[in-house]
N, C-alpha and C positions, 0 to 999 in steps of 0.2 A: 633429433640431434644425435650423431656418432657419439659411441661409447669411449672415442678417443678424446673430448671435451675435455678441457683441464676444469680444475675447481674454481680456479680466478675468473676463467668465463661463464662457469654456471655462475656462480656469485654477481659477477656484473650483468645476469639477464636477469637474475633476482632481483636486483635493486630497479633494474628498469620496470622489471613487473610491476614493483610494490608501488610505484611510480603512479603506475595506472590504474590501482587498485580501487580507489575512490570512487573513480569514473566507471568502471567497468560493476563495481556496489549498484550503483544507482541505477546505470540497466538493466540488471538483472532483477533488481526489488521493481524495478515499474512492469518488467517482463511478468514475474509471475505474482506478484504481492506478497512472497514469505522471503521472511530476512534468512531462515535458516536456507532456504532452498538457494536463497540470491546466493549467501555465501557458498554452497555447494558447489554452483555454477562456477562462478569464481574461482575456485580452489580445482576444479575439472578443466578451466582454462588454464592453467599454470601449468598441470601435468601434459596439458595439448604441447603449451608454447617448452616447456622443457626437454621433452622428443621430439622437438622440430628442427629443421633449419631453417632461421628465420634471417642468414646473412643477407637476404637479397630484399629481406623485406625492409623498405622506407621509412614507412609511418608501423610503428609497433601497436599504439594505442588504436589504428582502425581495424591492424588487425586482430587484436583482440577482440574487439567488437564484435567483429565478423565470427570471432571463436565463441564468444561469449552468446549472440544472438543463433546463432546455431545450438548451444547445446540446451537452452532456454526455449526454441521452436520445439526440441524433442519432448521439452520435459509436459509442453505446453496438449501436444499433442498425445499424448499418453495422458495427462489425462481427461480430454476430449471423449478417447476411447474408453476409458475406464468410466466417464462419467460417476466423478466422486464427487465433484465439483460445479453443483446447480447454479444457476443463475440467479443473482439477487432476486428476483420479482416472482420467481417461481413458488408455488405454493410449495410445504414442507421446509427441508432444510435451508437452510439459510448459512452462506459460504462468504463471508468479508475476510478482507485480506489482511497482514496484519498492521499492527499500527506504530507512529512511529514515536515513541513519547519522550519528551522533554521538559524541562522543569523544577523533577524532583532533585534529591539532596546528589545522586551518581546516575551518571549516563555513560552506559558500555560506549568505549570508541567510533566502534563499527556504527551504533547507532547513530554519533555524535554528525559521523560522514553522511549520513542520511537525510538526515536535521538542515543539515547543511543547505540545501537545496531539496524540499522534500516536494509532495505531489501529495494534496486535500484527499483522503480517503475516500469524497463524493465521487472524486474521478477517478480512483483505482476504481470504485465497486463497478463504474461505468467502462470500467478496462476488461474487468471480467466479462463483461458479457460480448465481447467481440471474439469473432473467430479466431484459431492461433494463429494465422497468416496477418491477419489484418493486426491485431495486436505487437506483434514483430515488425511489421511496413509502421505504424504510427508512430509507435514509440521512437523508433530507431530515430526516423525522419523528421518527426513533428517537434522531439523531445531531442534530442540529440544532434540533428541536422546531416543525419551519413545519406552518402549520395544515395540515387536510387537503387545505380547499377551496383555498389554495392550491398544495398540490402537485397538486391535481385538476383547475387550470388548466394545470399545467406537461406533465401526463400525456392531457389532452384527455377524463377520464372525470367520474362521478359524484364527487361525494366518497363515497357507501358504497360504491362501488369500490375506492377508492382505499385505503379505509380495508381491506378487504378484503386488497386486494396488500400496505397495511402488515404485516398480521398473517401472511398466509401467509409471508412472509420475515421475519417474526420466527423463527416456530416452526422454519423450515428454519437460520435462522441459531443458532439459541439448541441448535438438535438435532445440527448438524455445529462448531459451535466446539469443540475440545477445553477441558480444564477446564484449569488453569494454575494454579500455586502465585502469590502477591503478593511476596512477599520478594522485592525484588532483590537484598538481601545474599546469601544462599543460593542464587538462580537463576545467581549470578553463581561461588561456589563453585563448582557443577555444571556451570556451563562450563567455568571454568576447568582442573575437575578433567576433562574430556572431550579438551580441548585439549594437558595433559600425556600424559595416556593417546593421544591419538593418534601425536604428535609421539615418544614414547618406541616406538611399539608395539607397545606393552601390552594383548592381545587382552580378558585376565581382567579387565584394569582397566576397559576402556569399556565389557563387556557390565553391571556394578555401578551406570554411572552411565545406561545405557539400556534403556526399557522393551520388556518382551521383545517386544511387539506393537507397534513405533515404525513409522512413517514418514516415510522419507526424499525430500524432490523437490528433484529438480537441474536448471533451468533452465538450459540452455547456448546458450540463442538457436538460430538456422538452421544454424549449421558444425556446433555442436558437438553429440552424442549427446545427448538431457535423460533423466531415470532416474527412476522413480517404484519406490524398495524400500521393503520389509517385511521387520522382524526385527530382533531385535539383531544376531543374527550376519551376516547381509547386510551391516549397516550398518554394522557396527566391521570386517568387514574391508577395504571400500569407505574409512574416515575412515582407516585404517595407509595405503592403498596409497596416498591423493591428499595425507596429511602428506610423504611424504618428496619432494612434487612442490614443495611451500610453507616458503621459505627460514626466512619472520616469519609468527606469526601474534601479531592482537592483539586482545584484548577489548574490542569497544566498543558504545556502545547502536545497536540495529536498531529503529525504533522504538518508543524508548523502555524496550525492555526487553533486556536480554545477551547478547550474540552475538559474532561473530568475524569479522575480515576478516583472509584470509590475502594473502601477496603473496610473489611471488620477482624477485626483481631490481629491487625498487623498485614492481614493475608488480601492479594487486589479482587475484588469482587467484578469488577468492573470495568473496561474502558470505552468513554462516551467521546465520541464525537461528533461535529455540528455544522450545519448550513445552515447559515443565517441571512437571510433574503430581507429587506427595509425593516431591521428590528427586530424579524420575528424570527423561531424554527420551523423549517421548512423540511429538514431533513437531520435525523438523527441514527448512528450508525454505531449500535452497541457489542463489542466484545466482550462474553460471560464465560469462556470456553474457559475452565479449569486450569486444564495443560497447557494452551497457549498463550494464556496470560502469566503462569509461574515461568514459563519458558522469558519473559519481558527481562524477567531481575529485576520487577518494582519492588518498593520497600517503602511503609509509613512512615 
């Protein structure tokens, strides 16, 4: 944008931004799984679209899109290269994305936009492990519906490339998501009933509500251990030893669907999320990371 721009018009590109800010949140948290980085993106397409000239552009919200999935492929691919960021199943650290929680007494805004339309943490953890190409082609496509040829500008390839990368991370997504009960009346039972059963330490009771073949991942950021188990009994007796660690625990939605943040002395110890497959867990996706849990603003 020329430095001869009045301020009536930065102002009215402003307001169409803010317009689109929602929409352009949700891409960027499915792109990379952290709300801070989502909003970074965000905030890096604005300063894009505010030294632009975008009079010839049509549709404003695909082009942001297209700003927003561009600067998300960079952030995605850096750290590919850096390799900071293991793969759920990998032995060692243990990297979940973050989560999106609702419930408690205050939910930040930006969170609230989240909420809104969120995405099971089962399937971000299965977002992470796609390549940054394909990750960028699914989401865009599968998740948002942007043509191909335009994500095939965002990606630098053909569109029957593109279209190619869509589909190979479909089948890897559609083949690693676990399958999930819909009731959240009932998912919310089975937490609940998981959360009694641990809190009490009731070994017979939580292997009932977990499947024999579950996996457990506990992200504890850089200090703390992260733990990737298998089994019920692994995992109920890991859920007895860290209840008597967590003074409160409480049920509240994990993107959008039933989980639990525990906390002791006011401070969040914990956040627990769940796939729930006819009843049982089948998959549980624990957040312990210090930093990025006080980064949340949860409060007892």
């Amino acid at each position: 944008m020329s430095e001869e721009v009045s301020s009536a018009e930065l102002t009215g590109l402003a307001g169409r931004f803010e317009a689109e800010r929602p929409q352009l949140r949700s891409v960027a948290y499915r792109m990379l799984g952290s709300i801070a980085e989502a909003e970074d993106a965000v905030q890096e397409a604005w300063l894009k679209l505010s030294r632009s000239d975008v009079s010839e552009v049509r549709n404003l919200g695909a082009w942001l899109t297209t700003v927003v999935g561009r600067i998300c492929l960079d952030q995605l691919r850096s750290r590919a290269s850096r390799r900071e960021d293991p793969l759920p199943e990998q032995d060692g650290q243990v990297r979940l994305p973050d989560p999106v929680v609702s419930g408690l007494a205050a939910l930040d805004p930006v969170h609230e936009i989240l909420v809104a339309d969120s995405v099971g943490i089962a399937l971000m953890v299965v977002l992470e492990t796609l390549s940054p190409a394909e990750r960028v082609a699914f989401v865009l496509h599968d998740m948002f519906e942007v043509p191909f040829d335009g994500i095939a500008e965002v990606l630098g390839r053909t569109s029957a490339s593109t279209r190619q990368l869509a589909s190979r991370a479909r089948r890897r997504v559609q083949g690693a998501t676990p399958a999930g009960d819909a009731d959240d009346a009932r998912k919310r039972e089975v937490v609940e009933a998981f959360l009694t059963a641990s809190r009490a330490g009731d070994f017979d009771a939580l292997l009932t509500v977990l499947d024999p073949d579950v996996v457990a991942r506990s992200d504890g950021g850089t200090l703390v251990p992260s733990v990737l188990r298998r089994g019920a009994g692994d995992v109920a007796s890991q859920a007895i030893v860290f209840a008597r660690f967590a003074k409160e625990g409480r049920t509240v939605l994990v993107n959008g669907s039933p989980g639990v943040v525990s906390f002791a002395d006011g401070r969040p110890l914990s956040v627990m999320s769940f796939t729930i497959h006819e009843g049982r867990i089948t998959e549980m996706n624990i957040l312990t990371d210090p930093t990025r849990l006080a980064a949340l603003g949860l409060t007892a």
